[in-house]
N, C-alpha and C positions, 0 to 999 in steps of 0.2 A: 973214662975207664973205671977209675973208682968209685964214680957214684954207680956205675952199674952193675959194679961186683957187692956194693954196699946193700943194693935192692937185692942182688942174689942171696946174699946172707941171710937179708931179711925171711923171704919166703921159707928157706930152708926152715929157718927159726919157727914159725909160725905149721909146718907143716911136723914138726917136735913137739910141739907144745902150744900152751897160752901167755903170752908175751904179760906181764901188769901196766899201770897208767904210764909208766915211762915208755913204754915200748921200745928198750934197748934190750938185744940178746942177752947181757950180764945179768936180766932182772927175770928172768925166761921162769914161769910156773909150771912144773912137771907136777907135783905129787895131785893125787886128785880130790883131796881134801882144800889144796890152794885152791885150784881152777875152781871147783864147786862156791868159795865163800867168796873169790871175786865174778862169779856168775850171779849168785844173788844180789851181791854191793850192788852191780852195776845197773841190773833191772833195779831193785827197790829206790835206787836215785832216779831212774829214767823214770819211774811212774809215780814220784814222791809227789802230792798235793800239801798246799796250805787250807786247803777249802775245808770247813769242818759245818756239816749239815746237823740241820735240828734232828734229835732224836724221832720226834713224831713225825717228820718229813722224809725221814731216811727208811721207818717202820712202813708207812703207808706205799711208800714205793718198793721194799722190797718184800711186799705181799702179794705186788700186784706182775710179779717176775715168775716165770715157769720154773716147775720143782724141779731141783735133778734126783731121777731115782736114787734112791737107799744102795741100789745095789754099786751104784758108781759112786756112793763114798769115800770108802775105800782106796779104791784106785788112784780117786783126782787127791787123796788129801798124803798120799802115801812120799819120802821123799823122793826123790830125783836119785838116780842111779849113775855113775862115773859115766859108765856104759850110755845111759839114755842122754846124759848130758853130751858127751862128744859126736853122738849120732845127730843130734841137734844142732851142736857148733859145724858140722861135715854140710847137713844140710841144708842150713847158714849161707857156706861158703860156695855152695853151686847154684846158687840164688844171684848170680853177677848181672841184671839186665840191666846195669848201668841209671837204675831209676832209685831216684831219691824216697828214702824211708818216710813216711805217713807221720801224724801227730803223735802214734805210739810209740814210732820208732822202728816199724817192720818195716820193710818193702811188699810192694803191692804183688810181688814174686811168692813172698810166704804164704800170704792168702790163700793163691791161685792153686798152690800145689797142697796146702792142708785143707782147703775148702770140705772136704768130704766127711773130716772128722769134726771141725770144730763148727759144723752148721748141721749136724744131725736136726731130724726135724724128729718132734715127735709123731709118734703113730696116731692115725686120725680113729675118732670112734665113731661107729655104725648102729642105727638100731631099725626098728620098723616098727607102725605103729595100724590099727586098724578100727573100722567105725564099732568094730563087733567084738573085739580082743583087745581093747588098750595098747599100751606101748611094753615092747617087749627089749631090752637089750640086747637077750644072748640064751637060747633056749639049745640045748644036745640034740633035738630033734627035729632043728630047724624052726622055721615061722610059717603056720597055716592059714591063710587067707580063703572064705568064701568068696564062690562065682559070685562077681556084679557088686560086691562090699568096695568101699572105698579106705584104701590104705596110703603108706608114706614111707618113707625110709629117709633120714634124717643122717648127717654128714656133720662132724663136730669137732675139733681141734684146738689143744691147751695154746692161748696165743703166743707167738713169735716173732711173725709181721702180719706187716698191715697187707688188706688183700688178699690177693691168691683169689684160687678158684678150686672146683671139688668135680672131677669126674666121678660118675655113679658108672660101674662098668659089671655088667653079665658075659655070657656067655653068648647072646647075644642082641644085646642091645647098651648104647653107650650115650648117657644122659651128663649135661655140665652145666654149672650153672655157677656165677660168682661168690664167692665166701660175704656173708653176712653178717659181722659180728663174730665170726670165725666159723660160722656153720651154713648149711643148704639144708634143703627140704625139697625132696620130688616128690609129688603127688600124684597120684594112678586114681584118678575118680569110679571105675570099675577094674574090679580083679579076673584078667582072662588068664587058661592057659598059659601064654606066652609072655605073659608075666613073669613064669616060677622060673627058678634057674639060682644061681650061688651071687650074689650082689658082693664089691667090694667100692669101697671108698679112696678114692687117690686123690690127696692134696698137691697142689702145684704153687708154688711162688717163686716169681722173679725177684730176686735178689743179684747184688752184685757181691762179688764180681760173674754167677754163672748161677743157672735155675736148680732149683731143689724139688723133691717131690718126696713123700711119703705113702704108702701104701695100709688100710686096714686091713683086720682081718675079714675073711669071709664068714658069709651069713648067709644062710639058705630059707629061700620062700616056694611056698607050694600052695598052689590053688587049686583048693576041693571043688568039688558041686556039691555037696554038703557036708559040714563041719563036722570033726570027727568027736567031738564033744558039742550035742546039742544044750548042752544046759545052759549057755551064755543066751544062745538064740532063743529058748523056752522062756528064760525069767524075761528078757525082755518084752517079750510078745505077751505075758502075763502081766508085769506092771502096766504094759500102755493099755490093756483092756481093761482092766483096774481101773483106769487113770479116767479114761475115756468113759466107762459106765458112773462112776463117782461122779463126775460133771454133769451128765445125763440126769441124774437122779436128783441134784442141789438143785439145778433147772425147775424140773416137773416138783419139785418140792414148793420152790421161790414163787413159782406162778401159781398152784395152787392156796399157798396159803395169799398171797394177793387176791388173788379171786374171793376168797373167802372172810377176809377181811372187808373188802368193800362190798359185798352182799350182806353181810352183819349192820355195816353203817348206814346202808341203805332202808333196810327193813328196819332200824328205829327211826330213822328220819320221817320214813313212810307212815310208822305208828304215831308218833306225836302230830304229824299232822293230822291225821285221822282224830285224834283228841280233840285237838285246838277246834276241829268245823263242827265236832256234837257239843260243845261248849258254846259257842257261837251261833248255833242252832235252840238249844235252849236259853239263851240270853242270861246267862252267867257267866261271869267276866273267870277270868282263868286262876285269878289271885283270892277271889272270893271260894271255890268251889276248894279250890288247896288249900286253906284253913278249915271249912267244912272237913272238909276229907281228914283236918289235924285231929278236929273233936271227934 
């Protein structure tokens, strides 16, 4: 009977306040300046390491970590409120599944029910690219692709995990394909019609304890039958004539002057022997008539 009026005390206690290491009622922390500095004691003992990393080793790894925006500064670095703290220790306390706390020290209970906040994925980025217009990011007016050109639309996300995969999704059509290094690439070898439509990018990863997804933003392609700015199409069509006449011409250049070269070397080979048979013919040796010819 007394140890279970002794457990009823307890709870009452605990349901007042935050008990300290002794946890006897007499030692019970009400003001919320206590509770706040034995909240921090007990986490920075729980996560206390001896382990001290090399500078250059600890640099290189936390380069290679995803940035948290500027704008959540702020917020992550601001302190701890009485308020936010007790809603904490509340939600602590309806965490009972009877399962043993992890190497941090949470139960697999916290996870489960903050997953949403503390697994935010970042926003994946979108772009499109084309054989006739380069790569474009992000244009007000959307992305214009010509009939039959060959385009892409490219899926990309700051890493977090490993894997995953990238739905491409229209209005009507829905394209996936595994994450690469954190990105995909669909390619449309000819631009129809039923192409054009608002493209958006959704990352998917399995993680435990439950799957995450991210959605980009939208991005609009439209495909002309003829481009609404020709001058990408003009200079090109003018360089390869260019290109193609310039080669033509270094040809008929290269073979001409061969040609005429070897018709040159010809026609004195042909002359000195012509020489050598009227020398031969008059019986003067070729050595005697070249000193003549000196005087």
């Amino acid at each position: 009977m007394a140890r279970s009026l002794r457990a009823l005390e307890r709870e009452v206690v605990e349901l007042q306040g935050l008990a300290d290491s002794t946890g006897e009622p007499e030692h019970l922390l009400q003001e919320s300046a206590d509770i706040r500095q034995c909240a921090v004691e007990f986490y920075k003992e729980l996560y206390r390491t001896e382990f001290q990393a090399e500078p250059e080793v600890a640099q290189s790894f936390y380069e290679g970590l995803p940035n948290v925006p500027e704008e959540d500064h702020a917020e992550l670095e601001a302190e701890l409120s009485a308020q936010e703290l007790q809603e904490a220790l509340q939600s602590m306390q309806s965490m009972q599944s009877g399962k043993a706390p992890g190497i941090d020290g949470l139960p697999a209970d916290f996870y489960k029910a903050l997953w949403p906040v503390i697994d935010k994925l970042f926003q994946p980025n979108i772009s499109v690219s084309s054989s006739m217009y380069g790569v474009s990011g992000a244009q007000q007016q959307g992305f214009q692709v010509f009939r039959g050109s060959t385009f892409s639309i490219s899926c990309s996300i700051q890493p977090q995990y490993p894997g995953g995969s990238f739905l491409l999704s229209s209005s009507t059509h829905n394209y996936t394909q595994p994450a690469v290094n954190h990105s995909a690439h669909f390619l449309f070898p000819a631009a129809e019609p039923a192409h054009q439509g608002n493209y958006s990018c959704v990352y998917h990863v399995s993680a435990s304890p439950q799957d995450s997804s991210s959605e980009s933003r939208l991005l609009s392609v439209t495909v002309t039958g003829v481009p609404s700015d020709p001058e990408p199409f003009i200079i090109r069509a003018v360089v390869l004539l260019l290109t193609q006449l310039l080669v033509l011409l270094v040809t008929i250049g290269l073979t001409l002057l061969t040609e005429t070269l070897c018709a040159t070397r010809g026609r004195r080979l042909s002359r000195q022997e012509d020489i050598e048979l009227d020398y031969d013919d008059l019986g003067v040796p070729a050595e005697e008539e070249g000193a003549q010819g000196a005087e």
